[in-house]
C-alpha positions in Angstrom: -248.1 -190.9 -141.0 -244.4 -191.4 -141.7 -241.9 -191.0 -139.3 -238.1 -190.4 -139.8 -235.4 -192.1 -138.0 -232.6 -189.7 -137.1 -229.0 -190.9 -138.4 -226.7 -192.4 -135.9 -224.1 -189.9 -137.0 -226.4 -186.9 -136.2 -226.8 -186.9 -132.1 -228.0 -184.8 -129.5 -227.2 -180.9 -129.8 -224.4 -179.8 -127.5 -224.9 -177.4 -125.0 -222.3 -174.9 -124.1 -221.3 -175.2 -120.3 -223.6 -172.8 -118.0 -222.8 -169.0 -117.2 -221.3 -169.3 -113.4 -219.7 -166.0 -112.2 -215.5 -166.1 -112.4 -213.4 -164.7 -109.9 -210.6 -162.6 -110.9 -207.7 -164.0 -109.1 -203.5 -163.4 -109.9 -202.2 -165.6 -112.1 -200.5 -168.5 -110.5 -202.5 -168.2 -107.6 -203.9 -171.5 -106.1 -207.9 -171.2 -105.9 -209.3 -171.9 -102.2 -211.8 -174.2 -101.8 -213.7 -174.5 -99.0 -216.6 -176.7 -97.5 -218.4 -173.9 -95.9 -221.7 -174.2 -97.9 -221.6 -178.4 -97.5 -221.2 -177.3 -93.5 -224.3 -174.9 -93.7 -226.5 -177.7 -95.3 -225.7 -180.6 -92.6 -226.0 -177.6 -89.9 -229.3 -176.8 -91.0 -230.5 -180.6 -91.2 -229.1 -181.3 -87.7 -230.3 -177.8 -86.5 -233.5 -178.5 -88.1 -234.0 -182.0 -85.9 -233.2 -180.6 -83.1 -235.1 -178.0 -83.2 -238.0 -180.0 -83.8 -237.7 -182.0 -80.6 -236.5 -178.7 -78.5 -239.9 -176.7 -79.6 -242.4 -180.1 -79.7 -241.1 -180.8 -76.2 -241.4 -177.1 -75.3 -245.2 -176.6 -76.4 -245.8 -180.2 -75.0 -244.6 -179.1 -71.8 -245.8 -175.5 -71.4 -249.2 -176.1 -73.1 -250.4 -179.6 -71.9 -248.5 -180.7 -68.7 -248.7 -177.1 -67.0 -251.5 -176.4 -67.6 -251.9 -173.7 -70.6 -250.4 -170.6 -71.7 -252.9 -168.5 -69.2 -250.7 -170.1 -66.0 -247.7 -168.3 -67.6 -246.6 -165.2 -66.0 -243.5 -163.5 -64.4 -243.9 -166.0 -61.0 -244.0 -168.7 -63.5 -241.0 -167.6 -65.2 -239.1 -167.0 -62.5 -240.0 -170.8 -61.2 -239.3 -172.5 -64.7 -235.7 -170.6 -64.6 -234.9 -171.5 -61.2 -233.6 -174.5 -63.3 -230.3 -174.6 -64.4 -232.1 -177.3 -66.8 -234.7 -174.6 -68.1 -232.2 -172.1 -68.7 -230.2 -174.3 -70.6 -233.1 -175.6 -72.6 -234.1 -171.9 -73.7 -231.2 -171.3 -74.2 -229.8 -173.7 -77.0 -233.4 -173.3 -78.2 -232.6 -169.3 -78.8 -229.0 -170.1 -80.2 -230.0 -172.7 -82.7 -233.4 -171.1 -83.8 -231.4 -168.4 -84.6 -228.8 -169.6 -86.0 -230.9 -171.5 -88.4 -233.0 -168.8 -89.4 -229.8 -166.6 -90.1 -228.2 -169.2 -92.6 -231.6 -169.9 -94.3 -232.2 -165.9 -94.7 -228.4 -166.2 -96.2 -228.7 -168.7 -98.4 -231.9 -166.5 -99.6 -229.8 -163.4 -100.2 -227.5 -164.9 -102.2 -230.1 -166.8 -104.4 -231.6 -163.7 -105.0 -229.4 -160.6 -104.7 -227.6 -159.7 -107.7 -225.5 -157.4 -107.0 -222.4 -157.9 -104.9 -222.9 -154.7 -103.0 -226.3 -155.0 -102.2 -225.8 -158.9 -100.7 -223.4 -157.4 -99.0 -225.3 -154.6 -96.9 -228.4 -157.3 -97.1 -225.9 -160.4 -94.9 -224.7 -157.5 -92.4 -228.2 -156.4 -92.0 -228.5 -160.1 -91.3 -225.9 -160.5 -89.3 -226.2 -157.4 -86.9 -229.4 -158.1 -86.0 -228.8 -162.0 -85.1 -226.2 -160.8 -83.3 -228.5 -158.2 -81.5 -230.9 -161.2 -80.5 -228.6 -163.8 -79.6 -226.9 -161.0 -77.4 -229.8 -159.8 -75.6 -231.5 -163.3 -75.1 -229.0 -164.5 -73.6 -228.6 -161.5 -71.5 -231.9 -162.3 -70.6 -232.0 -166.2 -69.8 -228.6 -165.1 -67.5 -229.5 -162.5 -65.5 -232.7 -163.0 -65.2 -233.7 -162.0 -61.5 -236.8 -163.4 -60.2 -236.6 -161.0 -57.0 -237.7 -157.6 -59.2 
């Protein structure tokens, strides 16, 4: 079977630069650029690390060195935040968990929302409820009153 060369004059087919969305912006108007996205990605790496070592070290210690998850109860609670070193672990434990799960579920919507308005409602949604959680939990962790 015969093959053909292709002529070094002929080379690879050009391809016309990808679709990307363009913002409408008055003319002579300096476009803003801003890191925020590169700032999400090493907070989600860092987050992710530490989070690792905060929840290994947390199932380590409440499954294995106290004894199992059938010791925990309200007295044990109330023990374990006696600590200003507990309540601080929990804490930053609530704040980053959260915090990573709201800029992964972000990054989500807008891979996969189309439309402006509805990516818009969908990132409040988002962002009312992590508020709501953060809010309470650390309600919770601070006045948590072990004489109830």
């Amino acid at each position: 079977m015969a093959t053909t060369a292709v002529p070094a004059d002929r080379g690879a087919p050009e391809l016309a630069a990808p679709r990307s969305p363009r913002r409408r912006t008055k003319p002579g108007a300096a476009k803003a650029r801003s890191n925020f996205e590169l700032y999400a990605w090493v907070f989600m790496r860092i987050s992710g690390l530490l989070l690792f070592f905060l929840v290994l070290g947390h199932l380590f210690i409440m499954n294995v060195l106290d004894g199992g998850v059938q010791r925990v109860n309200f007295g044990f609670v109330a023990g374990r935040w006696a600590s200003p070193f507990w309540r601080t672990w929990d804490l930053v434990m609530l704040l980053l968990a959260e915090l990573h799960g709201t800029n992964g579920l972000r990054t989500v919507i807008n891979d996969y929302a189309e439309r402006a308005q509805t990516r818009f409602w969908l990132k409040m949604l988002l962002y009312t409820s992590a508020f709501l959680v953060v809010t309470l939990g650390t309600l919770v962790i601070f006045t948590f009153d072990p004489n109830l």
